[in-house]
C-alpha positions in Angstrom: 178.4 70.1 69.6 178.9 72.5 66.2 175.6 73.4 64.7 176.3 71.4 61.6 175.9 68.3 64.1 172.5 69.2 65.1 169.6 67.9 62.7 166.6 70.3 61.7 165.1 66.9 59.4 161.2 67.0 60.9 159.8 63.8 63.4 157.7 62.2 61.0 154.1 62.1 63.3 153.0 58.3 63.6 149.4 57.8 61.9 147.9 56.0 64.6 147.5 56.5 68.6 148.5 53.8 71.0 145.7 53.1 73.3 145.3 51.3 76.4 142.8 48.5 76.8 140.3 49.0 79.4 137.8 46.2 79.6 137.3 43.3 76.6 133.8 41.1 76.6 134.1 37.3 74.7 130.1 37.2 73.9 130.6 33.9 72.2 133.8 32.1 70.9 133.2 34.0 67.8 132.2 37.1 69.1 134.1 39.5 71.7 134.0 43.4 72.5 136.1 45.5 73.6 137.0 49.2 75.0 139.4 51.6 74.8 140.9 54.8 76.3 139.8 57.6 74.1 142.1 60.6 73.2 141.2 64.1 74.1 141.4 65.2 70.6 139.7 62.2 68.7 136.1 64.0 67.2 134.0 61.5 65.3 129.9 61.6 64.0 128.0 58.6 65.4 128.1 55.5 63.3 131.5 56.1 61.7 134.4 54.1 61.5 138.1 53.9 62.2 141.2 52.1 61.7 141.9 49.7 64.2 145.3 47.5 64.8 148.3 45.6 66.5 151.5 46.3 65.9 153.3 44.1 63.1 155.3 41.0 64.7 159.1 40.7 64.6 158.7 44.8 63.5 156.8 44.4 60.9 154.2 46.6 59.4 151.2 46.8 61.5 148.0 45.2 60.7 144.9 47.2 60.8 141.0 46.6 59.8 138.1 48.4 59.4 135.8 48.8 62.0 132.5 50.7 63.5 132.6 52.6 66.7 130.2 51.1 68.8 130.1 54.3 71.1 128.1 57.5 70.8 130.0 60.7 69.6 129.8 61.8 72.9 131.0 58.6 75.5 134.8 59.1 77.1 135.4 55.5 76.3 135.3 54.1 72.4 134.3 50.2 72.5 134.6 47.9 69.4 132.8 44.5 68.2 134.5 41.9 66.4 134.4 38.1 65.5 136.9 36.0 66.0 138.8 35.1 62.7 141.2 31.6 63.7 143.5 32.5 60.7 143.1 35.6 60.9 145.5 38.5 60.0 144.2 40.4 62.7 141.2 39.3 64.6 143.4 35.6 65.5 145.4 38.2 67.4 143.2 40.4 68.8 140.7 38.0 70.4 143.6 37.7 72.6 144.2 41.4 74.1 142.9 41.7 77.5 143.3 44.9 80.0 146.1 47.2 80.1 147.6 46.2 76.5 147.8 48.7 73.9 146.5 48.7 70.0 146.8 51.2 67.6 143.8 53.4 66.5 143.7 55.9 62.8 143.6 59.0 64.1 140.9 59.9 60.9 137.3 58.6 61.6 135.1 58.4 58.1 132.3 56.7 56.8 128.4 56.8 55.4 126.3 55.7 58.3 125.5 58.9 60.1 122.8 61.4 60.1 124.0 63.6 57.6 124.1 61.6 54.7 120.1 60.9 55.0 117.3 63.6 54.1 114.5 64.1 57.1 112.0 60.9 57.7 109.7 60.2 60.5 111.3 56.3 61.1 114.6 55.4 61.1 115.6 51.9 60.4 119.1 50.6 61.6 119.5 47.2 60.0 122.3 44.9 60.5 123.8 41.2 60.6 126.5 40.0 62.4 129.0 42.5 63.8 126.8 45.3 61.4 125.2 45.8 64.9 128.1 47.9 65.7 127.5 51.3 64.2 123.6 51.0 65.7 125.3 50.9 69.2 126.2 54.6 68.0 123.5 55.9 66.6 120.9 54.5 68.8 122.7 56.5 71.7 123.4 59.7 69.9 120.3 62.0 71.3 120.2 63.7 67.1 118.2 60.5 66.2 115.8 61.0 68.5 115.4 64.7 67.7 115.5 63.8 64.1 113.0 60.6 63.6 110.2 59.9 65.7 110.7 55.8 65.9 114.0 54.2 65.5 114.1 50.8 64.5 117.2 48.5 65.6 117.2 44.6 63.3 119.8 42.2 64.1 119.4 38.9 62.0 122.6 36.6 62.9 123.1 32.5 62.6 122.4 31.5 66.3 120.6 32.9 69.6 123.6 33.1 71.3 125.0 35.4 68.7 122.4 37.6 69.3 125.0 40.1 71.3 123.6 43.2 73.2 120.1 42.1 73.3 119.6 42.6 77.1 121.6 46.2 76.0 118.4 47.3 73.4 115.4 45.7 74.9 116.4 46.9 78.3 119.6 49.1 79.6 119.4 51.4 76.9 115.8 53.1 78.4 118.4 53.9 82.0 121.0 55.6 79.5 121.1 58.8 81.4 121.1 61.1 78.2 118.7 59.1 75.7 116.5 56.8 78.1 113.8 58.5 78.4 113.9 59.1 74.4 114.5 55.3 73.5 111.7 53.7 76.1 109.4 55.8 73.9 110.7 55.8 70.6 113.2 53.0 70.4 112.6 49.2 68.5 114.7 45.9 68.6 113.9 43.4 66.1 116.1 40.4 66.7 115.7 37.7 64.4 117.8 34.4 64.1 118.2 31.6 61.2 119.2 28.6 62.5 117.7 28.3 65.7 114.2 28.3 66.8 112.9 31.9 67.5 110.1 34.3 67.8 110.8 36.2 64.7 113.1 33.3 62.7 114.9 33.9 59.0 116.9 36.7 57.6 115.8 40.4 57.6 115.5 40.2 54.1 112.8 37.6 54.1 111.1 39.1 56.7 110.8 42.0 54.8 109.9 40.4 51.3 106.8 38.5 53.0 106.0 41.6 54.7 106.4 40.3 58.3 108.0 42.4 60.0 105.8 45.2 58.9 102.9 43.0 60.5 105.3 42.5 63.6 105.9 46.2 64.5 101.9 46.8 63.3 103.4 49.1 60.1 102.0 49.6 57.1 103.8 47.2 54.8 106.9 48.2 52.3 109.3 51.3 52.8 108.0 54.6 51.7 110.4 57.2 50.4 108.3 60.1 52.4 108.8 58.4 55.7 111.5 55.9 55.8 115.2 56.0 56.0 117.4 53.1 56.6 121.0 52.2 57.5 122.6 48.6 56.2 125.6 47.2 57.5 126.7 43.5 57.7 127.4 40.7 55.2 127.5 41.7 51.6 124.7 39.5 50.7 122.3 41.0 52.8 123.7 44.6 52.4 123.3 43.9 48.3 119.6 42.2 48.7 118.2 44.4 51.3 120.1 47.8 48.5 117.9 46.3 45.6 114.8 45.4 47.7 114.7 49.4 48.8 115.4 50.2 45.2 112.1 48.9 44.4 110.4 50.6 46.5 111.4 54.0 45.4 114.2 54.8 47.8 117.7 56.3 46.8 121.1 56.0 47.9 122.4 58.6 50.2 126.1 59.8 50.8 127.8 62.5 53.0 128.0 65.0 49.5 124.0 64.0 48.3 122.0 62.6 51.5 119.2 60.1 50.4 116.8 57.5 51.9 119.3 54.9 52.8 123.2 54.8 53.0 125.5 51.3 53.2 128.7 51.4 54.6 131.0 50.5 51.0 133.9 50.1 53.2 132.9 46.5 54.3 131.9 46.0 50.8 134.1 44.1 48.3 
């Protein structure tokens, strides 16, 4: 073979790892989970995001989503919560992965729900609807909350009880974590409320908080003060938009990774 014959043209690097399926967990038939092998190199800040995928059928281009790690910065595994979409680009697909397959990952995590983009409080509220649970799965576990805020607050308002996925997870088997257990027993919250079932605490999170009873729940004083409170929203765009303007009144300001604030949305699920 002459030199000419040889090519010096780059390999073009693929934008996404392919990772092995290690467990997957159908919560409801609308609701599943799932977890994945996590690369060496793959750094990300609790309560981030990534790009997650299958590969395109008869080769075409793959199709990817949006969504929350529902690990800690720190777990060997990263694990995933999703509903299931029947049409669905995406999700009509993936529902259907089950151990040992392979989908495709971004290999760039981003996002606004982390530490960093609040300023210091003493209570940290995580609120969430639906799948919005996800990046509280990360943050509740990352042992910074605890050192930062001294009670966390985890809300998850979604349609039925059964929906409610990961309860037994927050009101129990989060206080054995070996690395924030001790931390969570003490400082740690689950609010759970449902809409159209009967329950304890019934109605959305945004009601709950306009007739001040969830203040009276968790024995707080009522309202959000901008010297104490932060808060996280992620979830539909009706409550993420409602619960924006209800904080609004109250004083607080939007945070972002460049200006930190009193609460941060995720805009990614947004629109």
């Amino acid at each position: 073979m002459t030199d000419a014959a040889v090519s010096t043209s780059p390999v073009k690097a693929s934008p996404f790892h392919e990772l092995e399926v290690l467990s997957v967990r159908h919560w409801t038939d609308q609701l599943f989970s799932f977890r994945i092998h996590r690369p060496e190199d793959f750094r990300f800040r609790s309560g981030e995001f990534v790009m997650i995928g299958l590969p395109g059928l008869d080769g075409g281009k793959p199709v990817l989503r949006a969504y929350s790690i529902a690990s800690p910065h720190w777990d060997e595994e990263l694990e995933f919560f999703s509903i299931k979409v029947p049409d669905g680009p995406l999700t009509s697909r993936l529902q259907n992965i089950v151990a040992g397959d392979t989908v495709l990952m971004g290999k760039k995590p981003t996002g606004t729900l982390v530490l960093d983009a609040l300023t210091g409080g003493e209570r940290l509220w995580l609120i969430g609807t639906g799948t919005g649970l996800a990046p509280w799965l990360s943050v509740a576990r990352d042992p910074d909350t605890y050192s930062r805020f001294k009670q966390v607050i985890v809300c998850h308002t979604v349609r039925n009880v059964a929906d409610l996925a990961y309860r037994d997870f927050f009101a129990h088997e989060i206080h054995d974590d070996p690395l924030i257990g001790d931390e969570a027993k003490a400082q740690l919250t689950y609010y759970p409320t449902v809409t159209r079932e009967r329950f304890e605490t019934p109605g959305r999170i945004t009601d709950r908080i306009k007739s001040g009873d969830i203040f009276a729940d968790l024995q707080l004083p009522i309202g959000f003060s901008p010297n104490s409170d932060r808060v996280m929203l992620c979830g539909s765009m009706a409550m993420i938009k409602e619960a924006g303007e209800l904080l609004e009144t109250y004083g607080m300001k939007e945070g972002s990774n460049a200006e930190p604030g009193d609460y941060v949305l995720e805009r990614a699920f947004v629109g």
